[in-house]
Each structure stands twice: as structure tokens, then as C-alpha cells.
N, C-alpha and C positions, 0 to 999 in steps of 0.2 A: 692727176694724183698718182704717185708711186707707189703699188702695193705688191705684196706679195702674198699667194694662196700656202700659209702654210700645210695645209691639210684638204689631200683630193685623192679621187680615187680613177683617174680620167682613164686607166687602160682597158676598163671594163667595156662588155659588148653596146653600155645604152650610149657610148661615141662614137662607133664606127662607124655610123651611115655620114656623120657631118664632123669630124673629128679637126681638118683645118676650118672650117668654119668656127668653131670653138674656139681653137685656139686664137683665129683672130679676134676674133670678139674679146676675149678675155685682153689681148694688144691693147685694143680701142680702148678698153676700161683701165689702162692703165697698169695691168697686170703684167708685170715682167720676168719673176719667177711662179715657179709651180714647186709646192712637194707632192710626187707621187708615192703614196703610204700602202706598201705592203700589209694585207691581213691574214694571209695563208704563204705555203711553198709558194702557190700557182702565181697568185698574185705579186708575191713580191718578187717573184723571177718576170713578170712581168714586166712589174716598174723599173727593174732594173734595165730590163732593155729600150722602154722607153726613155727613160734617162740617157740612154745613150746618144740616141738617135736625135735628142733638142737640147742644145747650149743652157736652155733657159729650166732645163726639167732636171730636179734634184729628187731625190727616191730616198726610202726606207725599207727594211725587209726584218719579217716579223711571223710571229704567228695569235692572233687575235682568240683570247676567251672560248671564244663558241667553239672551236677544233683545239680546245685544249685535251681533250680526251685521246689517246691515243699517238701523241705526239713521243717519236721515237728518237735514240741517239742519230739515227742518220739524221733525224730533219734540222735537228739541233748543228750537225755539223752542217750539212746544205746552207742555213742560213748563214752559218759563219763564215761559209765560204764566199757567200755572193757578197756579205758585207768585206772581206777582206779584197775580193780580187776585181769591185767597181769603184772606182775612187768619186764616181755620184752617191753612193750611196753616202748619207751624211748621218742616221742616229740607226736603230734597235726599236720597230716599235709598227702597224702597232700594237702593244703588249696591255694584258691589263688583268680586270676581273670584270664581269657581268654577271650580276646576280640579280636581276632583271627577268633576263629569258631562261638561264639558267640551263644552257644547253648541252654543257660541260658539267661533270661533280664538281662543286667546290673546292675538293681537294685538290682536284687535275688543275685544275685554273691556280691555286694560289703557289703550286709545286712549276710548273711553267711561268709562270711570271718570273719566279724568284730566279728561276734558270738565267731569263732573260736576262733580268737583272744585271748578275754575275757576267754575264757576256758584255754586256753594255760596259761593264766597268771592266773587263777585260781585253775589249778593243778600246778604249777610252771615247765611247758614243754616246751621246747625249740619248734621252727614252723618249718615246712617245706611249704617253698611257691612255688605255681607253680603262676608264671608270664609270659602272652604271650601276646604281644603288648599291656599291659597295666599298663606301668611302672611310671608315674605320679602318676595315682590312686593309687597304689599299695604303692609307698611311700609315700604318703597323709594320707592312711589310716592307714599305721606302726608307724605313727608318731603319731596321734588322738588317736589311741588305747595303745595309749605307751606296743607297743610292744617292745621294747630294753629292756623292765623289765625281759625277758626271752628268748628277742633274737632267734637264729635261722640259717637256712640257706635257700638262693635262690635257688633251685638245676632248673638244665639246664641254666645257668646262661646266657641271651640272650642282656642286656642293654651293653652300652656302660663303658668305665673308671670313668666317672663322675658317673654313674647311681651306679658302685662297690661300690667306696669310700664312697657315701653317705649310701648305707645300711651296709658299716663296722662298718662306725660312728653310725647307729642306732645298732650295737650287732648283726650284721648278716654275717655269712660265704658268702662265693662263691664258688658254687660248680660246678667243670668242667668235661662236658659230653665228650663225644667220639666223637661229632662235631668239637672239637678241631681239630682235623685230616685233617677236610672235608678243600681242597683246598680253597674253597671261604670265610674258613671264621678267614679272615687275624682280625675281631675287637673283636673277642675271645681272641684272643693270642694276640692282644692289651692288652684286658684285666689281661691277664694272667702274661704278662712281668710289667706290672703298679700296681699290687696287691703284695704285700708280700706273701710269700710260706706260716707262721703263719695264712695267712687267708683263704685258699683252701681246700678243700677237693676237691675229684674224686670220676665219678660214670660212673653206664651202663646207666640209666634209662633202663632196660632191661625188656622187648625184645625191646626195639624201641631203635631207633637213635644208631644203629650198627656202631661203627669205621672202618676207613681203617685199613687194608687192607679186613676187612670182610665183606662190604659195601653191604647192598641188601641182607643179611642173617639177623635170628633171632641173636640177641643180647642176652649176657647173661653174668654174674661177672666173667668169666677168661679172657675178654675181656678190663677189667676197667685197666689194664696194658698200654694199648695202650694211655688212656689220660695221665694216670702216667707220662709216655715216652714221649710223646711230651711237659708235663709240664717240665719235666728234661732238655729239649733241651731247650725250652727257658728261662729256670730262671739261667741256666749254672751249675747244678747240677747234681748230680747222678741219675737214676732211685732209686736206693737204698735210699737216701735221702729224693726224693721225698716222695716215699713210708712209708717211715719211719715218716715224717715229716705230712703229709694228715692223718695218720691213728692215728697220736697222736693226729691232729686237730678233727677229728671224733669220737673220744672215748673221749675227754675233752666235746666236745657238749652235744652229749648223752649222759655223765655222765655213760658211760659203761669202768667198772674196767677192769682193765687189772691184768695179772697172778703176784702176786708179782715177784720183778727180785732181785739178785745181783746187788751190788753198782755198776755204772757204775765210771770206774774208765780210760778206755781208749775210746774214743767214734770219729767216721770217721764224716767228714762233706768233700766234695768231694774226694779230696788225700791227705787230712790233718791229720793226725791222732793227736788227743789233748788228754793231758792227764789232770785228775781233779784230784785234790791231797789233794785240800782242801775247805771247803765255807766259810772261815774265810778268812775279809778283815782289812786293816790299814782303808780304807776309810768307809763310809758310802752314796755314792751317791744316789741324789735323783731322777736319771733317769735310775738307775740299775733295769733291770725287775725282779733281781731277789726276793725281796720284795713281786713279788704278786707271782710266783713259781718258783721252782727248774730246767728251761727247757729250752735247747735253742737244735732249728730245731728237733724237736721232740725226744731228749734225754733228760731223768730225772738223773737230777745231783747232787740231796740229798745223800749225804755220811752218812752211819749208823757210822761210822770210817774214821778217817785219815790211810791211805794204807802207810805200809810201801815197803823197796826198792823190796820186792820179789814180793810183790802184784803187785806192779805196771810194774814190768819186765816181771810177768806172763801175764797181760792184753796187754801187747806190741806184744809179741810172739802169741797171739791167735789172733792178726789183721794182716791184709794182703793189699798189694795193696796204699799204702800211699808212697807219696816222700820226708814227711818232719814229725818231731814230734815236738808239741806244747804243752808246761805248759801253759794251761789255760780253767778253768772251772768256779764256780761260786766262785771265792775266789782269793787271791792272791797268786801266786804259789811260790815266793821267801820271805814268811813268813816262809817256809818250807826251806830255803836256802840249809843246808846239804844236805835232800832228793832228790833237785834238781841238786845241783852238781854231787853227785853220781849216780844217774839216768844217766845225761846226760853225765858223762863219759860212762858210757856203750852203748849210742846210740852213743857217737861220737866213738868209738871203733869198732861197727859194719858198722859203714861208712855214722850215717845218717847225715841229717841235724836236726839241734836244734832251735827251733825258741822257746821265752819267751815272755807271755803277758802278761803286769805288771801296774801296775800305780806310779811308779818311785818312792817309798818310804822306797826301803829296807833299802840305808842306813840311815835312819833315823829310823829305825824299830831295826836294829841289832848294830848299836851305830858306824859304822865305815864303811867304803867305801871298799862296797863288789865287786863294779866291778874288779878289778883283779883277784879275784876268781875265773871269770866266766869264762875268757879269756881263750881260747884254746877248752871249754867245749862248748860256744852257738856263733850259725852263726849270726844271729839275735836277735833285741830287738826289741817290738811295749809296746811303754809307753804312757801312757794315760793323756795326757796333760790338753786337757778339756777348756782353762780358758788362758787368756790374761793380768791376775791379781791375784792380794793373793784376794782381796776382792770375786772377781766372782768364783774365784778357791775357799772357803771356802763356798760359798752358794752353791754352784752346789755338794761340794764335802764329805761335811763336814768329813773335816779330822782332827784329833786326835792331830795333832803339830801346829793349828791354822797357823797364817799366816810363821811360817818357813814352813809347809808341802806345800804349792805354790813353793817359795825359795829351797826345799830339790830336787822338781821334778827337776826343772829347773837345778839347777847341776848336779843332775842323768843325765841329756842330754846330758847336756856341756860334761860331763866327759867319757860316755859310750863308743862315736867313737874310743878311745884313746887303747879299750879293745874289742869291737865286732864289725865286720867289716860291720854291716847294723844296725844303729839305724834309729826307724823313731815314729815320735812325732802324737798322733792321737789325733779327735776331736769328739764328737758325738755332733750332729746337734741338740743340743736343743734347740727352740725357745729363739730367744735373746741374744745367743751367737752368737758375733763377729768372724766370722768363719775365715774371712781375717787378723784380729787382729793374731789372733790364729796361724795360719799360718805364717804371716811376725815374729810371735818371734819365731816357731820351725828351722827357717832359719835362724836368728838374734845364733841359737843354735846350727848352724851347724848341721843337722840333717833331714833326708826327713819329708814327711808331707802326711796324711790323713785325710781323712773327713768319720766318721763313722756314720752311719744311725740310726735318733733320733728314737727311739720305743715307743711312747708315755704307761705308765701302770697306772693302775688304774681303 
């Protein structure tokens, strides 16, 4: 599993007696990055030198609620300065309110935050907010400060569903500690099942807030596995996905590069194995995310090249553990029609299943009605219906054959049962679409019916 600790505090004295033992440990679990989070001067001049000294340790420098009382221009510039002159240094934070312990006036806390704020958005750094029973404030003041210009993450994430959605809407992550675990706290995993995976990250807060099974011990980042794992269980995912999925969320925040890779050309999302073959589409939709990037659940899908049959046979053979293979990445995958027939005679040769995710326009792409080509080659089709009309089907879709490319899906339908023995007609939930519409003609088409989840981009 590929994870990353986005939230630790490992420069403190309870790791010095075993500090590479930790760190390895945290290796073995799959742990490849660390953020070290500054909560004071001391601390965050700390982190920053620990960041220096490991490739894999990214830092923040901050000054946290509790020592809000008394915080002077110098410290306000000190911080500025460790953030401007370490280029590990990646956000502002962590910053916040605690009205909890309450060990700061209120005032000091919410006059220091706002400062913070203002810096974050004047080094352009992403936040890290610590919020503890003071979550009105805390979006009151994100909102005044237009923080969303830079955004951020809540780490220990403690508000309820409504309290998530509104700091996604203002540019803010959610990030899930190892409380996740603790039996009582069924309105985490609320929260956790009501937010998209796109918006999560995982952390230790470490040494504190220790997961089960190691509950009442220091906490430390080979532990951040355990939120992983119970995010996995409830979003109905892989640990591997999840993992995969948080740590692409955490390095797009921080703005921390990852090692350039190989084209991904075969990529797992639970037991799915999908293959990307190409990012060339017939359509140009305007609710396609892929406009703002190349990524879906944390795989980047930018093709330096269209793979041809050996490429794509070799990526097959190096995955394991899938019960089905999917043409479908950011493109349309029976633009490639040959490629795909010949592929998929060899996965149906090996005994798999063949599923295709398409937006019903090949034959209008290749000038002649390619479903009997496919026959015998794919188990499944999922065609992208969208639209209850040529009208709304040509705003939503904008396709290249005007109003016959509505007319061309629609026979793609009619015609598909006749040649693959599961077609089914999908819809994504963009506001204003007639979902019911949508529906009663994929049935009117003889054909099952889905409703795919609107991803708002922009």
C-alpha cells in the first residue's frame, strides 16, 4: 500500500530513543512520505530541519491556538521567514482555534489565525487548520479571510457532514485521523461515507490520537494504515486504492512532485482492472473532469503515446488480482476500434470478462455499425447516454455530429442487446438533467439504466 502521513509531529523528544526504527517501520507499512507540522517557533524550526535532512519529510511552520496569547511581530516574521527560505516547507499551519482547552483568549486565537491566514494567501500556501469545538468561528473566519484562494486541509477532522461539505466548498480537504477506529465515533465515518474519497487525505497526528488496535501506546506514521483501512471498508474500496487515492490527494495539496512514472496504461480501481488506451474523445463534455486533469482515484492518465497491442498486453500481465478488464480511461476507447478488438480477443482467450466504457458514437465515428465486430469479443457495454433530447444531449455533450450524434447514441442502444449480452445506458447527475427522463428512454431502448455521480470541476 502507498501512503502518506499527512499530519505528524515526529521531531518531538517521545522519538529520539528509536527515531530510525520508526522510520523504518513506517517504510515496511508502506509509508513513503511524512508531513512534519509545526505547532510553535520551536517546533516548526524543528520540522524544518528535519525536513532537510530526509528526501521523504515535508514540514509546515505555524503557530497553534494554545500559544496564541502573546504571539509578537517578530514571531509572525520568524515564521515567514522559515516558510520562505526552506523549499520543504509546503503550507501555514498548524493554525486554527481551540475552544476546548481554551488556553489562549478567544480573541488572541481568532486575531492569530486571521494573521495566518493572510500569510498563507500571501506566500500562496495551502493551511493546515486545527479546529476543536470551534467550528462556526472557524468557517466564519475562512470565509472573511477568503481563505479558498489557497485553500487547505482540516486535519483531525471532528465537525459533522454538513460542517465537511461546507469546507470542501470553501478549497478545504478532510483529513482522517486514526479516531476513525475508536468504537464511539460512529459521526467520523459518517463523515467519511458522505465525502468523496477525491477529498480525504490520512494521518497519525502522531504521537497522539493512537489507533486500534494500538490504543493507549505512542502513535507514529506506520500506524496511518489503520485509518487507510477502515476508510477502505467504508467507501467499499481497496486499502490499495485508498492509499493510492489520499496520497495523490496529499501531494496535489502540497504541491509535492512525485518521481516521474511510465504511462499508465493498465490501472486497478477495486477488482477492476481498466485499460487507457487513449485521451482522444468524439465528444467534448462539459462535465468531463478531465479538462482540469488527467486523474481519476488517484491514477494519472496523460498518455505520452497511444500503446499499441504488445504495450497494452504487457500492462495486463504485470496486474494481478482483478475479475474483469475495462477499455476505459480519459478518451474513448472504440476510437481505437482495431486495438480493441484484438486486445479483447486475447483477454477473452484467457477466459476474462470484457467490459467497454463508451459514449455510443463509434458508429458514427468509423462510418458503419461496428457492433457485430464486437460480438463474441465483449461481455458488456456501459454507454453514456447523458440527455433525454438532441437539444440537452448537444449542450451537455457537445458532439462533433450535432443533433444526429444524440440520434447516433440512441441506436448504438437500440442495436447493442442484439450483439452483447449486458448493455446498460448511464447518466451523470448534472444539475438540471432530468434523471427520470433519462431513465424512462434508456428503458423505452431496451437497455438497463445508471445514474453516475455529478463531479462538479472548475
Amino acid at each position: 500500500m502507498e501512503l502518506i502521513d499527512s499530519h505528524s509531529h515526529i521531531y518531538g523528544s517521545e522519538y529520539t530513543e528509536d527515531f530510525e526504527e520508526m522510520m523504518a517501520r513506517a517504510k515496511e507499512a508502506g509509508v513513503g512520505t511524512i508531513m512534519a507540522v509545526g505547532a510553535d517557533l520551536e517546533s516548526s524550526i524543528a520540522a524544518c530541519g528535519l525536513a532537510r535532512t530526509r528526501d521523504n519529510i515535508y514540514c509546515s511552520v505555524g503557530i497553534h491556538p494554545h500559544d496564541a496569547e502573546g504571539v509578537t511581530e517578530a514571531d509572525y516574521q520568524t515564521v515567514r521567514e522559515l516558510a520562505l527560505n526552506n523549499p520543504k516547507v509546503v503550507a501555514i499551519g498548524e493554525v486554527g482555534l481551540d475552544f476546548f482547552r481554551d488556553r489562549s483568549p478567544r480573541p488572541a486565537q481568532e486575531e492569530v489565525f486571521r494573521r495566518f491566514i493572510r500569510m498563507a494567501r500571501e506566500l500562496s500556501l495551502p493551511l493546515i487548520i486545527h479546529d476543536r469545538d470551534a467550528h462556526d468561528r472557524i468557517l466564519a473566519i475562512l470565509k472573511e479571510e477568503k481563505a479558498e484562494e489557497v485553500g487547505g486541509v482540516l486535519h483531525c477532522f471532528s465537525g459533522d457532514l454538513e460542517m465537511a461539505r461546507t469546507c470542501i466548498d470553501l478549497n478545504f480537504m478532510i483529513s482522517i485521523p486514526g479516531t476513525i477506529t475508536y468504537p464511539s465515533n460512529e459521526s467520523l465515518r459518517e463523515v467519511v461515507r458522505g465525502v468523496k474519497i477525491e477529498k480525504l487525505m490520512v494521518e497519525t497526528d502522531a504521537p497522539y490520537l493512537t489507533p486500534v488496535p494500538h490504543r493507549g501506546k505512542r502513535n507514529e506514521p506506520a500506524f496511518v494504515r489503520y485509518a487507510a483501512e477502515k476508510v477502505a471498508e467504508l467507501k467499499g474500496l481497496s486499502p490499495d486504492d485508498v492509499g493510492r487515492i489520499t496520497s495523490f490527494n496529499t501531494r496535489r495539496l502540497f504541491r509535492i512532485e512525485q518521481a516521474a512514472q511510465e504511462d499508465t496504461i493498465a490501472y486497478k480501481i477495486r477488482n477492476s482492472l481498466y485499460l487507457n488506451i487513449t485521451n482522444r474523445c468524439s465528444n467534448r463534455c462539459t462535465f468531463c473532469p478531465k479538462f482540469e486533469e488527467l486523474a481519476v482515484k488517484g491514477h494519472e492518465l496523460k498518455l505520452s503515446h497511444e500503446p499499441n497491442y504488445a504495450e497494452v498486453i504487457a500492462a495486463v500481465d504485470a496486474a494481478s488480482d482483478f475479475n474483469e478488464v475495462v477499455f476505459c480511461g480519459f478518451g474513448e476507447p472504440l476510437i481505437r476500434l482495431d486495438l480493441v478488438k484484438e486486445v479483447a480477443a486475447e483477454l477473452k482467450r484467457r477466459g476474462l470478462k470484457v467490459r467497454i466504457n463508451t459514449d455510443g458514437q463509434a458508429n458514427l465515428v468509423h462510418g458503419r455499425n461496428v457492433l457485430p465486430e464486437l460480438s463474441g469479443l465483449v461481455d458488456a457495454l456501459s454507454v453514456s447516454l447523458n440527455a433525454s433530447d438532441a437539444v440537452e444531449y448537444e449542450r451537455l455533450c457537445n458532439t462533433p455530429f450535432g443533433e444526429g450524434g444524440f440520434a447516433g447514441v440512441c441506436e448504438f442502444l437500440r442495436e447493442a442487446p442484439r450483439h452483447v449480452p449486458q448493455v446498460t445506458a448511464s447518466v451523470v447527475t448534472v444539475p438540471g438533467v432530468d434523471v427520470d427522463k433519462v431513465r424512462k428512454l434508456a428503458m423505452s431502448l431496451g437497455v438497463e439504466f445508471r445514474e453516475r455521480e455529478y463531479e462538479e470541476v472548475g
